[in-house]
PyMOL CGO cylinders between C-alpha atoms (Angstrom):
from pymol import cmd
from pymol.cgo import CYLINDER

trace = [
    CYLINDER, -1.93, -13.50, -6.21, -3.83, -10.01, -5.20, 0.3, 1, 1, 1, 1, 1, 1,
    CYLINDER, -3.83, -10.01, -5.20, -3.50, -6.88, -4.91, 0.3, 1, 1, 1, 1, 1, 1,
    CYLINDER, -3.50, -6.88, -4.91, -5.52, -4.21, -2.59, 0.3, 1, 1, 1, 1, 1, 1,
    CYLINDER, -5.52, -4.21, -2.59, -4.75, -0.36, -2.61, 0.3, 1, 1, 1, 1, 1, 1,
    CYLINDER, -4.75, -0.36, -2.61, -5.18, 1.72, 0.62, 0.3, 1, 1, 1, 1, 1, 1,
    CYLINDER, -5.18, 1.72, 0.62, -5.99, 5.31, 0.64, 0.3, 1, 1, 1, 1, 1, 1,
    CYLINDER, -5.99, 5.31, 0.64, -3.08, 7.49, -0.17, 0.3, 1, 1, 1, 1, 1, 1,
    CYLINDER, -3.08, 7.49, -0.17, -0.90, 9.17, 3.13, 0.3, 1, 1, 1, 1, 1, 1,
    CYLINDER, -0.90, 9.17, 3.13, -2.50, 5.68, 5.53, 0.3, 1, 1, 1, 1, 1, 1,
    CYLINDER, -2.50, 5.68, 5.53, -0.02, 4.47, 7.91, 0.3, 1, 1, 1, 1, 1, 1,
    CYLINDER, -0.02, 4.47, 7.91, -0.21, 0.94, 6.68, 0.3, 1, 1, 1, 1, 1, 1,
    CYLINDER, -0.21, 0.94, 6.68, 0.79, -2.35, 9.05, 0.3, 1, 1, 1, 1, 1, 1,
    CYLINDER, 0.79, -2.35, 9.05, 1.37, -6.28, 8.28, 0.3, 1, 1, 1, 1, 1, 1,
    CYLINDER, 1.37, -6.28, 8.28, 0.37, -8.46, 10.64, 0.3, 1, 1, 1, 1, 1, 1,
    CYLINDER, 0.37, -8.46, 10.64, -0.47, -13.02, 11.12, 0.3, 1, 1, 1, 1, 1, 1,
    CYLINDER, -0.47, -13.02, 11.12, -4.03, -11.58, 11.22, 0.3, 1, 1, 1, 1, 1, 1,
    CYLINDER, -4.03, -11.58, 11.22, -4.37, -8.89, 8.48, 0.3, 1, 1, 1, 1, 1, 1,
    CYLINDER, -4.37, -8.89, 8.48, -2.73, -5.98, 6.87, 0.3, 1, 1, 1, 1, 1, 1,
    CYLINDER, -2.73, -5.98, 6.87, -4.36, -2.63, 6.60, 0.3, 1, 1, 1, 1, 1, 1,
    CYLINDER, -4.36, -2.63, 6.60, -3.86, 0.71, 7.08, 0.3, 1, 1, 1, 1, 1, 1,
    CYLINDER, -3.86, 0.71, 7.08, -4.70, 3.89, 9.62, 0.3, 1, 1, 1, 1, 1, 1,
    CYLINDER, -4.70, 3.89, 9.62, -5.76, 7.46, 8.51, 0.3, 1, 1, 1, 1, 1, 1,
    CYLINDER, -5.76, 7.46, 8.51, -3.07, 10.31, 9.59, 0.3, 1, 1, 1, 1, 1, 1,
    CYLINDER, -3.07, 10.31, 9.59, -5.49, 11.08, 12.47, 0.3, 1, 1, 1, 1, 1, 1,
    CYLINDER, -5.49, 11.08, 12.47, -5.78, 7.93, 13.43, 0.3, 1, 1, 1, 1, 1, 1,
    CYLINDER, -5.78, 7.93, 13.43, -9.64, 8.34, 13.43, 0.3, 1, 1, 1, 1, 1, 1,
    CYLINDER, -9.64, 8.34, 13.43, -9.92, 5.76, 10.43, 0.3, 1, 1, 1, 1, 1, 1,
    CYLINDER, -9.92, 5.76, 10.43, -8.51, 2.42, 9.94, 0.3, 1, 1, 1, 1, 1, 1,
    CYLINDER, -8.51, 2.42, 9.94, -9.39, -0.42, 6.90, 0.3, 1, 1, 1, 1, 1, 1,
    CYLINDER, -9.39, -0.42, 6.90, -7.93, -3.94, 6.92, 0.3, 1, 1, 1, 1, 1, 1,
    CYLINDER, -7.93, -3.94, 6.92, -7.82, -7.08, 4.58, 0.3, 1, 1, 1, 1, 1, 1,
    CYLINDER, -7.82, -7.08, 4.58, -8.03, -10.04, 6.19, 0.3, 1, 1, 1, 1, 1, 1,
    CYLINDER, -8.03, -10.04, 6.19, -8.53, -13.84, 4.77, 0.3, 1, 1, 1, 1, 1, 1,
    CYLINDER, -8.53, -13.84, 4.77, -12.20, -15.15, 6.66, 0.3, 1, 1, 1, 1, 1, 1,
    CYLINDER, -12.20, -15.15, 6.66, -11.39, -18.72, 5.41, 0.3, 1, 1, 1, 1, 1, 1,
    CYLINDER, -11.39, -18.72, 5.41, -12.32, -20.79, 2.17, 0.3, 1, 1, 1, 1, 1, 1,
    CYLINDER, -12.32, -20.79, 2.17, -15.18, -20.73, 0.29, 0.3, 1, 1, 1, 1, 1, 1,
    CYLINDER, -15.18, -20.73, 0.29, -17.06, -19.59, -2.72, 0.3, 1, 1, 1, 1, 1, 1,
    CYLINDER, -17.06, -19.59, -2.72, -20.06, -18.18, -1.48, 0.3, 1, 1, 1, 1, 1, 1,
    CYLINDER, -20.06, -18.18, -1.48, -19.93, -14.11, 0.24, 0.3, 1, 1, 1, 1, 1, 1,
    CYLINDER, -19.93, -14.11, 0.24, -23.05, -14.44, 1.12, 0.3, 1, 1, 1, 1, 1, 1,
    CYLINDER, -23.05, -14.44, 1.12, -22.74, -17.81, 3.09, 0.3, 1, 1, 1, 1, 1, 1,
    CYLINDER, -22.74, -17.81, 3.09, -19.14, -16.31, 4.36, 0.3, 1, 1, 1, 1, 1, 1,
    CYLINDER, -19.14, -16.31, 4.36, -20.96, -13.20, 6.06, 0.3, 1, 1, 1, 1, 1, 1,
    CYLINDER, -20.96, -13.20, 6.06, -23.63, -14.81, 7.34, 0.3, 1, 1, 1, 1, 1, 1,
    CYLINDER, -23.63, -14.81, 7.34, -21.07, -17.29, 8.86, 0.3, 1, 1, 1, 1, 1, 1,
    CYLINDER, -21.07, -17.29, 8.86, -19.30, -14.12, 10.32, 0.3, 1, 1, 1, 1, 1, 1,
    CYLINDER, -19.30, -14.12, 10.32, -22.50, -11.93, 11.46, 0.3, 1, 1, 1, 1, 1, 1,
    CYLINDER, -22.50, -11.93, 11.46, -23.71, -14.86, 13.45, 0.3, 1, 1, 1, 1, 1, 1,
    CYLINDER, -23.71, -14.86, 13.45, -19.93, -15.06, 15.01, 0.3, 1, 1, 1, 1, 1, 1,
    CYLINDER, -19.93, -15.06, 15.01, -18.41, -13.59, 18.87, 0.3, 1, 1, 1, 1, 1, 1,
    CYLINDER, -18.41, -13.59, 18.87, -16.64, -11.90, 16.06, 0.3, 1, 1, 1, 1, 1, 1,
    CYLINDER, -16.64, -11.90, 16.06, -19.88, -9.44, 15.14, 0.3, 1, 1, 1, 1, 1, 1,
    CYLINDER, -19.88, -9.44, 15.14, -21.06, -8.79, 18.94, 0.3, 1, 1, 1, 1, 1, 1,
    CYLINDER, -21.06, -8.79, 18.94, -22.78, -5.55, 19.25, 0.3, 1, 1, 1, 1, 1, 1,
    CYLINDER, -22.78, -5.55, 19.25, -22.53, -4.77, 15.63, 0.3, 1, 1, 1, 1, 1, 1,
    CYLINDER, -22.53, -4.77, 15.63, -26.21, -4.21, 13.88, 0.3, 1, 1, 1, 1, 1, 1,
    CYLINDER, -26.21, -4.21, 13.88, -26.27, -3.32, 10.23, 0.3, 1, 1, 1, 1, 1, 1,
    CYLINDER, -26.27, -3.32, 10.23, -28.55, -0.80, 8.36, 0.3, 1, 1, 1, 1, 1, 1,
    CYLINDER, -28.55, -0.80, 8.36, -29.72, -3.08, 5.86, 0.3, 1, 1, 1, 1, 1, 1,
    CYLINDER, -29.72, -3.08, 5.86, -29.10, -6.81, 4.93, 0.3, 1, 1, 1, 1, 1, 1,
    CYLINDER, -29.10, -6.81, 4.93, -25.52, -7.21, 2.81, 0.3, 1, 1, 1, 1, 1, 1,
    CYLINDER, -25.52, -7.21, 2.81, -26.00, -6.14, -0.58, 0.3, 1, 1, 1, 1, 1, 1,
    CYLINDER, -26.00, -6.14, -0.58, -24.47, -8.61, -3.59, 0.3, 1, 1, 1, 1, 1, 1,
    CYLINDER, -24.47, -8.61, -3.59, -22.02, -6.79, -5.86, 0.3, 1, 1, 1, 1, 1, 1,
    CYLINDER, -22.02, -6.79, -5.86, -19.22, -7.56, -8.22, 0.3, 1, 1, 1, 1, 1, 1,
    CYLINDER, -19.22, -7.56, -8.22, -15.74, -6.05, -8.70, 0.3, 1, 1, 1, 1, 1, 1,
    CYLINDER, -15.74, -6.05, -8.70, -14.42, -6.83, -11.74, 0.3, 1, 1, 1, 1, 1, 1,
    CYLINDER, -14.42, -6.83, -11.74, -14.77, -10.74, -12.72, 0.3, 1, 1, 1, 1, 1, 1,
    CYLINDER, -14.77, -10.74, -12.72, -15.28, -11.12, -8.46, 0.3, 1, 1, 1, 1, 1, 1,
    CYLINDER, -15.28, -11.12, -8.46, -18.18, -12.05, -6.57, 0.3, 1, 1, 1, 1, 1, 1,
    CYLINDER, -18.18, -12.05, -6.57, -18.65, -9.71, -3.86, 0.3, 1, 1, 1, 1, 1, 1,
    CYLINDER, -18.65, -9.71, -3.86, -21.32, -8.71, -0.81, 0.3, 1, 1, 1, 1, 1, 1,
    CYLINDER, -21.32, -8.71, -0.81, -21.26, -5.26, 0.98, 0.3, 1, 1, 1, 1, 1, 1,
    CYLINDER, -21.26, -5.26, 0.98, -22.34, -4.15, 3.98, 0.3, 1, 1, 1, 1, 1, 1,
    CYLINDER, -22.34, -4.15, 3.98, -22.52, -0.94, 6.70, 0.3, 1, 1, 1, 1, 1, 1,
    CYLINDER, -22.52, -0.94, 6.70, -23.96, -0.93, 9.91, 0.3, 1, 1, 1, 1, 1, 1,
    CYLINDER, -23.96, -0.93, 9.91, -22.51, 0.49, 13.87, 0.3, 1, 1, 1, 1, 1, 1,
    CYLINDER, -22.51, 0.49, 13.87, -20.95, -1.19, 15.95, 0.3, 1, 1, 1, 1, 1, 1,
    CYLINDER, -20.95, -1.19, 15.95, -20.92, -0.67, 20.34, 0.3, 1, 1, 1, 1, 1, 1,
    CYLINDER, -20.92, -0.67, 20.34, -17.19, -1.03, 21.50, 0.3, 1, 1, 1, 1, 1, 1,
    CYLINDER, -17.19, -1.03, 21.50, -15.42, 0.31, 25.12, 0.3, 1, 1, 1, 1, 1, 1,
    CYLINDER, -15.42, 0.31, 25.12, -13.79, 3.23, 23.47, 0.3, 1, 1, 1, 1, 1, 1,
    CYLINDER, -13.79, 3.23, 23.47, -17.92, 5.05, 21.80, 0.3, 1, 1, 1, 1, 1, 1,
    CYLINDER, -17.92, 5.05, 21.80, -19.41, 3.89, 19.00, 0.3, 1, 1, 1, 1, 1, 1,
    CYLINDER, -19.41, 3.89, 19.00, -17.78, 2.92, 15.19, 0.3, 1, 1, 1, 1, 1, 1,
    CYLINDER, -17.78, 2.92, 15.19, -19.14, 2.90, 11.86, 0.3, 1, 1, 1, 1, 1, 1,
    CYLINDER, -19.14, 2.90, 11.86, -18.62, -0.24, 10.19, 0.3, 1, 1, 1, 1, 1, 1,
    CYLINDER, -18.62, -0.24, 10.19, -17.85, -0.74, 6.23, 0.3, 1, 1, 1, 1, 1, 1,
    CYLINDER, -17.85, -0.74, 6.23, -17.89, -4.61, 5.47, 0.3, 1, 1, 1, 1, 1, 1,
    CYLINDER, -17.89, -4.61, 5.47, -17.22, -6.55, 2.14, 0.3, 1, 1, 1, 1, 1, 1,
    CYLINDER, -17.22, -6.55, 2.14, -17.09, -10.22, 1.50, 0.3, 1, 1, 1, 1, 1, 1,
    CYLINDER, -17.09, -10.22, 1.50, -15.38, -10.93, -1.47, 0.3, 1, 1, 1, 1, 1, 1,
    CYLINDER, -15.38, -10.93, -1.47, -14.44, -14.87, -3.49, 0.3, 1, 1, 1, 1, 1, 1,
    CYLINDER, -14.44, -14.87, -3.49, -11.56, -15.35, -4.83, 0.3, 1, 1, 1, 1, 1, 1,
    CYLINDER, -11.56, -15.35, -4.83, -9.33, -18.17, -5.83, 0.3, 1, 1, 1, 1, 1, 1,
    CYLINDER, -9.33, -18.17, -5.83, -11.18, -20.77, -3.15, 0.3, 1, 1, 1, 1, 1, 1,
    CYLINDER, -11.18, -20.77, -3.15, -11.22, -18.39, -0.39, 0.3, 1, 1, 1, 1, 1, 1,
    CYLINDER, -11.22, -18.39, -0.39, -13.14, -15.54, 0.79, 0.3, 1, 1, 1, 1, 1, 1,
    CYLINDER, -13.14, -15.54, 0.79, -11.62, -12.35, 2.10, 0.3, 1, 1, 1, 1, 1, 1,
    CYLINDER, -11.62, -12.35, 2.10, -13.14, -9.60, 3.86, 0.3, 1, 1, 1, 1, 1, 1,
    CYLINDER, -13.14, -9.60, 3.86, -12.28, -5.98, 3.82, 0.3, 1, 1, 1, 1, 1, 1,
    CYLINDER, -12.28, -5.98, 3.82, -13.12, -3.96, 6.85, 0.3, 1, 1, 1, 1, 1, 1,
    CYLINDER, -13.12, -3.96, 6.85, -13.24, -0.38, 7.35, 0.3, 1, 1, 1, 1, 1, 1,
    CYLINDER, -13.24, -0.38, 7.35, -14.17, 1.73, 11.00, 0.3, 1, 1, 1, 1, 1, 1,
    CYLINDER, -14.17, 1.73, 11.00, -14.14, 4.96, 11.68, 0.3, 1, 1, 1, 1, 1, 1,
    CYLINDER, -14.14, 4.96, 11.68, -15.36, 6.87, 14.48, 0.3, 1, 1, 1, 1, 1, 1,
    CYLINDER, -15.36, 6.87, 14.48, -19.71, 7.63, 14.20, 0.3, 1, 1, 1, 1, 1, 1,
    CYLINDER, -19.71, 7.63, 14.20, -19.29, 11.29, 13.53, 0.3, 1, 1, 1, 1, 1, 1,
    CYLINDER, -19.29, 11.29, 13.53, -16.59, 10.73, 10.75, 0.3, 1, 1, 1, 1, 1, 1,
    CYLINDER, -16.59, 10.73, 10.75, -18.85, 8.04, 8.63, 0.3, 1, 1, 1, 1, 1, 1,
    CYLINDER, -18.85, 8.04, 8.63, -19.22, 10.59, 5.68, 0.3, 1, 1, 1, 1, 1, 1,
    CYLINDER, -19.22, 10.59, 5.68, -15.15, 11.26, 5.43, 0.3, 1, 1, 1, 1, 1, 1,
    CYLINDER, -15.15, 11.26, 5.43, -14.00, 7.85, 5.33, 0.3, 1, 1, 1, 1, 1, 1,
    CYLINDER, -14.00, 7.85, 5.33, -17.00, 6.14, 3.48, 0.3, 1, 1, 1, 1, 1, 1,
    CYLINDER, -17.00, 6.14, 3.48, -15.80, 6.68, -0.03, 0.3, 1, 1, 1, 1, 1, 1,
    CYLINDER, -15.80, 6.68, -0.03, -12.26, 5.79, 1.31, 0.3, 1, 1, 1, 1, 1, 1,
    CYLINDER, -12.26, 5.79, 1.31, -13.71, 2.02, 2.41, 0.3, 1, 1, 1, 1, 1, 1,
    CYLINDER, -13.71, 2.02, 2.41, -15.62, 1.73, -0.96, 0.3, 1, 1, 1, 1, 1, 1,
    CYLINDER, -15.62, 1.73, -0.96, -12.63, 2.58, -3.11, 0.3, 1, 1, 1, 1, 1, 1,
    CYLINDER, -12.63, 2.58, -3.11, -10.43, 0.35, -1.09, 0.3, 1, 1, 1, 1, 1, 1,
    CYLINDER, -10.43, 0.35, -1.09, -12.61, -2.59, -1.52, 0.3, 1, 1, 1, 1, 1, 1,
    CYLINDER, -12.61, -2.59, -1.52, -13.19, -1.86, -4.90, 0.3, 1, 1, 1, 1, 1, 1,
    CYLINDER, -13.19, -1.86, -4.90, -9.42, -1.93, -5.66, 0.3, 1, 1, 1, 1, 1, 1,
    CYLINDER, -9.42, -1.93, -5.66, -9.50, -5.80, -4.74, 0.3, 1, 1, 1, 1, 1, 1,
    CYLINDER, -9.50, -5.80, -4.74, -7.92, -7.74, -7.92, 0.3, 1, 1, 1, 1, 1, 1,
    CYLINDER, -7.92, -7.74, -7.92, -6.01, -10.74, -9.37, 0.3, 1, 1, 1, 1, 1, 1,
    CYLINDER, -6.01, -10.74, -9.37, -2.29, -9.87, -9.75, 0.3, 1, 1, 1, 1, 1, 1,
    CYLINDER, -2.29, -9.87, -9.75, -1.23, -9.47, -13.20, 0.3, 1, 1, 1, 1, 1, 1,
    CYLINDER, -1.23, -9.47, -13.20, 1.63, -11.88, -14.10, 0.3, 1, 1, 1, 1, 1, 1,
    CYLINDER, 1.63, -11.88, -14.10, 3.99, -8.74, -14.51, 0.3, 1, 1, 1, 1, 1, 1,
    CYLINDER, 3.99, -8.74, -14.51, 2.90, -7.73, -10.79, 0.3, 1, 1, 1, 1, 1, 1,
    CYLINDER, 2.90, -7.73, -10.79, 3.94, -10.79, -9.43, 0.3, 1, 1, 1, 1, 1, 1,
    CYLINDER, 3.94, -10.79, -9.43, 7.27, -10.81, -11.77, 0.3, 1, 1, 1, 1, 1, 1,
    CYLINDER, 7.27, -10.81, -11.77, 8.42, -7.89, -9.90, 0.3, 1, 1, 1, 1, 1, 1,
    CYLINDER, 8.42, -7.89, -9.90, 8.40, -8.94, -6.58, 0.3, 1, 1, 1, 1, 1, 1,
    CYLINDER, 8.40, -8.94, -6.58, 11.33, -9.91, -5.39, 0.3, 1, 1, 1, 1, 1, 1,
    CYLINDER, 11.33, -9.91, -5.39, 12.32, -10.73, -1.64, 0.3, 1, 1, 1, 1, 1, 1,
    CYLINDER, 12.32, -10.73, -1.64, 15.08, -11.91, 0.46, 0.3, 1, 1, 1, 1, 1, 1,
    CYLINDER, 15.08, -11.91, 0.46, 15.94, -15.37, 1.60, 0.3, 1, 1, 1, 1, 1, 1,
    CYLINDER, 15.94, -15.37, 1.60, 18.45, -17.23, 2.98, 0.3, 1, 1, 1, 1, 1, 1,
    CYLINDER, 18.45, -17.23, 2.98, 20.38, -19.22, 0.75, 0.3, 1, 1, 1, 1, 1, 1,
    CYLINDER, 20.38, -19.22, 0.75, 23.73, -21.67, 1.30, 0.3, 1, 1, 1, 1, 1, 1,
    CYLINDER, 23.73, -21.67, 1.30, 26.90, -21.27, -0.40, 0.3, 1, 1, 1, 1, 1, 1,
    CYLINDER, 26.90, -21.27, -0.40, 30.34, -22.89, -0.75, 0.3, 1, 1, 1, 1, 1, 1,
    CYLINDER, 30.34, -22.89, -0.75, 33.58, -20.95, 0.25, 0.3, 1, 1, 1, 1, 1, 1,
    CYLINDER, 33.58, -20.95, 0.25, 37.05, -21.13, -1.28, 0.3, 1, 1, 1, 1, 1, 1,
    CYLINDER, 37.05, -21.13, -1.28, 40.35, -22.01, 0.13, 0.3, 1, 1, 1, 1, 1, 1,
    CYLINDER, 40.35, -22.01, 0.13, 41.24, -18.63, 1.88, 0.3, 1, 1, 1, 1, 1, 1,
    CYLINDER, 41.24, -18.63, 1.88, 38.20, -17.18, 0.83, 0.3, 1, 1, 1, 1, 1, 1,
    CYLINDER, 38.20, -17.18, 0.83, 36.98, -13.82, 3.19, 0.3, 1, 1, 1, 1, 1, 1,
    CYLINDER, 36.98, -13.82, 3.19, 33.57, -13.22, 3.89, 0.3, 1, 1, 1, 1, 1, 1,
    CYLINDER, 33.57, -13.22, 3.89, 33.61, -10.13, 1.76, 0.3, 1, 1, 1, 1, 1, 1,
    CYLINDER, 33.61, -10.13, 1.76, 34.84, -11.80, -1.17, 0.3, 1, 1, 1, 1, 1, 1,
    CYLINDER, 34.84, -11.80, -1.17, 32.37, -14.62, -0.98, 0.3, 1, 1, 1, 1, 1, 1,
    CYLINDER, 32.37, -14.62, -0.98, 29.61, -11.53, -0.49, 0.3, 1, 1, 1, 1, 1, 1,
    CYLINDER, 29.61, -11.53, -0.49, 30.79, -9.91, -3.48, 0.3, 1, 1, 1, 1, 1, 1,
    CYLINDER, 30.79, -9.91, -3.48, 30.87, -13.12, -5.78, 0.3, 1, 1, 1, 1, 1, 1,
    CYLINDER, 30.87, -13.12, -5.78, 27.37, -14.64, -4.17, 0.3, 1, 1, 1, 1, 1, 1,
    CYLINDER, 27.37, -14.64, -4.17, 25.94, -10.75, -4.56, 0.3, 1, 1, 1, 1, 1, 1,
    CYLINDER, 25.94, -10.75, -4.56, 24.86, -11.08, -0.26, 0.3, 1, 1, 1, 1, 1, 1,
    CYLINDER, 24.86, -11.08, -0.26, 22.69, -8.63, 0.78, 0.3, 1, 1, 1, 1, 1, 1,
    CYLINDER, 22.69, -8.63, 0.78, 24.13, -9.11, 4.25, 0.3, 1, 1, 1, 1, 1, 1,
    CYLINDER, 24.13, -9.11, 4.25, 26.73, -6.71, 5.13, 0.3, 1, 1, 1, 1, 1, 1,
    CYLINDER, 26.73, -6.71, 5.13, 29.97, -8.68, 6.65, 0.3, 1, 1, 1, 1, 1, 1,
    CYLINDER, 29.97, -8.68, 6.65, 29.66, -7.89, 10.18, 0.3, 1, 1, 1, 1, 1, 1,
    CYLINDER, 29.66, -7.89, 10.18, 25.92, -9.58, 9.90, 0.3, 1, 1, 1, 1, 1, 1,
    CYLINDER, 25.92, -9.58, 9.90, 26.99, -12.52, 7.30, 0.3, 1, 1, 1, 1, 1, 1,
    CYLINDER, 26.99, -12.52, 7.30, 29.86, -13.19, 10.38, 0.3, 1, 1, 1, 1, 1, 1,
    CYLINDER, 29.86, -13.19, 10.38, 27.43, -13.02, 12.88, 0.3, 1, 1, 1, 1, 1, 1,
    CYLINDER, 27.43, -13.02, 12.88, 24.75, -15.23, 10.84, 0.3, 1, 1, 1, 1, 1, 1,
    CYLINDER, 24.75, -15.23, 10.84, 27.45, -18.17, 10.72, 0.3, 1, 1, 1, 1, 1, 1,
    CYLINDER, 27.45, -18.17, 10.72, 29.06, -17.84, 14.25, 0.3, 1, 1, 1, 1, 1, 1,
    CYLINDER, 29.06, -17.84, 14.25, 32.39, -16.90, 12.71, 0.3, 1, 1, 1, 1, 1, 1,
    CYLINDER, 32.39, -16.90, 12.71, 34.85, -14.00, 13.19, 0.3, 1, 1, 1, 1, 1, 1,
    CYLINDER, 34.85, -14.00, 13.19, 34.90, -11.59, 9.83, 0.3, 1, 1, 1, 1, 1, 1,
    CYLINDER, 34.90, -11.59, 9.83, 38.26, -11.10, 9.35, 0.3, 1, 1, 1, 1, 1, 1,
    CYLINDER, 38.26, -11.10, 9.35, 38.69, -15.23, 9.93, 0.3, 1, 1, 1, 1, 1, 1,
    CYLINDER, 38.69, -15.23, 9.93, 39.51, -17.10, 6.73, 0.3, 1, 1, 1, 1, 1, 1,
    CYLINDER, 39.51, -17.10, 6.73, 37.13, -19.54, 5.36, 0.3, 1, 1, 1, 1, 1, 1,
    CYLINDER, 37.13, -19.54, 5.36, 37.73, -23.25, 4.35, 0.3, 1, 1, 1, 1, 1, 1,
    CYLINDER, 37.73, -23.25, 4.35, 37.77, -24.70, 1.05, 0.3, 1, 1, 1, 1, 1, 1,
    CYLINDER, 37.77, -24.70, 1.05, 33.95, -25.90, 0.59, 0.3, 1, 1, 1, 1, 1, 1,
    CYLINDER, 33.95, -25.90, 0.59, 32.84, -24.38, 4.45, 0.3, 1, 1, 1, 1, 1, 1,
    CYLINDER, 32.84, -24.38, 4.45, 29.02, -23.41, 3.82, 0.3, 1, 1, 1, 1, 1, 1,
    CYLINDER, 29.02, -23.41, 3.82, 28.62, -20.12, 4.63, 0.3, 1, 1, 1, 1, 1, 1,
    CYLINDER, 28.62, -20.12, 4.63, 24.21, -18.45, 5.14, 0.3, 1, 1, 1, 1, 1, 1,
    CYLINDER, 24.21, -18.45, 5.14, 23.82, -15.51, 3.01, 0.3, 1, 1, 1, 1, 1, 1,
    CYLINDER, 23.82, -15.51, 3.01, 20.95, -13.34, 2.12, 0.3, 1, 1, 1, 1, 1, 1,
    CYLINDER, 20.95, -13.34, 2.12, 20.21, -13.12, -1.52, 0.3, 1, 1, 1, 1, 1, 1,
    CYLINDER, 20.21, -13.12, -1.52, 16.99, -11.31, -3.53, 0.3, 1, 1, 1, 1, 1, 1,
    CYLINDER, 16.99, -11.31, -3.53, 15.13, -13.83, -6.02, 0.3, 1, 1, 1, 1, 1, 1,
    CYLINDER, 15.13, -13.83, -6.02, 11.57, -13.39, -7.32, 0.3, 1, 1, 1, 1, 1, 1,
    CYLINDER, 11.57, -13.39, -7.32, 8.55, -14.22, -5.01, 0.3, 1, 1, 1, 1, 1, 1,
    CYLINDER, 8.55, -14.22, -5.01, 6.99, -16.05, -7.13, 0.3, 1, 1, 1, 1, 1, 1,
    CYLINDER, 6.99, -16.05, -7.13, 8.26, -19.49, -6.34, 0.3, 1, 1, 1, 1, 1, 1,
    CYLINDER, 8.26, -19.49, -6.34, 10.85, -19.19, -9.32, 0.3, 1, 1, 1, 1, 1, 1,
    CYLINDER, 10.85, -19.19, -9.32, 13.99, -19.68, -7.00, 0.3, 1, 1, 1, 1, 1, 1,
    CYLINDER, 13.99, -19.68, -7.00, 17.06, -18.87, -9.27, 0.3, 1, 1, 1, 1, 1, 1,
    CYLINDER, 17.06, -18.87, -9.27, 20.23, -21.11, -8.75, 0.3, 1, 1, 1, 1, 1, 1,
    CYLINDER, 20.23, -21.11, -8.75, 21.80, -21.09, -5.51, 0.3, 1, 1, 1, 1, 1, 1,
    CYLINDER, 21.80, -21.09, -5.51, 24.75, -19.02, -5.02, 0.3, 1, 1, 1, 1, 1, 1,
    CYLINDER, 24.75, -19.02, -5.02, 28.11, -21.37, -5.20, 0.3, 1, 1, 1, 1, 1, 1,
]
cmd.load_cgo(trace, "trace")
């Protein structure tokens, strides 16, 4: 239920942890990553400055409270020591919908000025997803559905509309593709419905 936009031409990534993005020069990164619940930033980053987490990093000034949008925010810059030189450090805290999220942004000491406005803007971009955002999402999932007497796997594809090409369907439900499937055999496919818990009817 939010969106964040990273700076235009970033190598972006998806991981358990976070998802955020790395400048072409790979001299800048910014991430998103959920901190844990909670309604309060400024309770969340004291909870994180006083963590193993925040080890070697000082700020220049105590977090500052903003807002973006309707949202409760805190922001914060400082350095921080690591193996590889010292990093510049963009932090903000921000509430939303129970939890607390923090966006982080580091870039190398001498590149603070370049990427600075980058880390603001991403933050800033932080926002509830708009009921026609979330409409359009649409993802895969695996789904069940019931074969015909005779029935090949491309004609059940075709009717079910699979997203799984036949060699992969076959190799999904241990079966040969040119075999011939029973009358009622369940058969995994791959179909697209919205993300947005509205499942659609299952393929028969």
């Amino acid at each position: 239920d939010l969106t964040l936009r990273f700076p235009e031409g970033w190598e972006t990534r998806n991981t358990r942890a976070a998802v955020g993005a790395i400048s072409p020069n790979r001299d800048g990164q910014v991430s998103l990553e959920l901190q844990g619940k909670g309604e309060d930033p400024q309770a969340a980053a004291q909870e994180f400055l006083a963590s193993d987490d925040a080890i070697g990093l000082g700020l220049d000034a105590p977090p500052q409270p903003i807002r973006l949008g309707q949202l409760e925010a805190l922001r914060a810059t400082g350095s921080a020591r690591t193996p590889g030189g010292p990093l510049r450090v963009h932090l903000t805290w921000i509430a939303y919908g129970g939890n607390i999220f923090r966006v982080t942004g580091l870039a190398a000491s001498g590149l603070a000025a370049r990427y600075e406005g980058l880390f603001r803007s991403t933050a800033r971009s932080f926002r509830p997803m708009t009921p026609q955002e979330r409409e359009s999402i649409r993802e895969t999932r695996v789904r069940i559905a019931t074969a015909q007497a005779g029935e090949s796997l491309g004609a059940l594809s075709a009717r079910t509309h699979n997203h799984w090409d036949v060699q992969q369907t076959a190799v999904m439900n241990d079966v040969f593709a040119d075999t011939p499937l029973d009358d009622a055999q369940r058969v995994k496919i791959a179909v697209s419905e919205h993300y947005a818990g509205e499942t659609e009817p299952a393929p028969r």
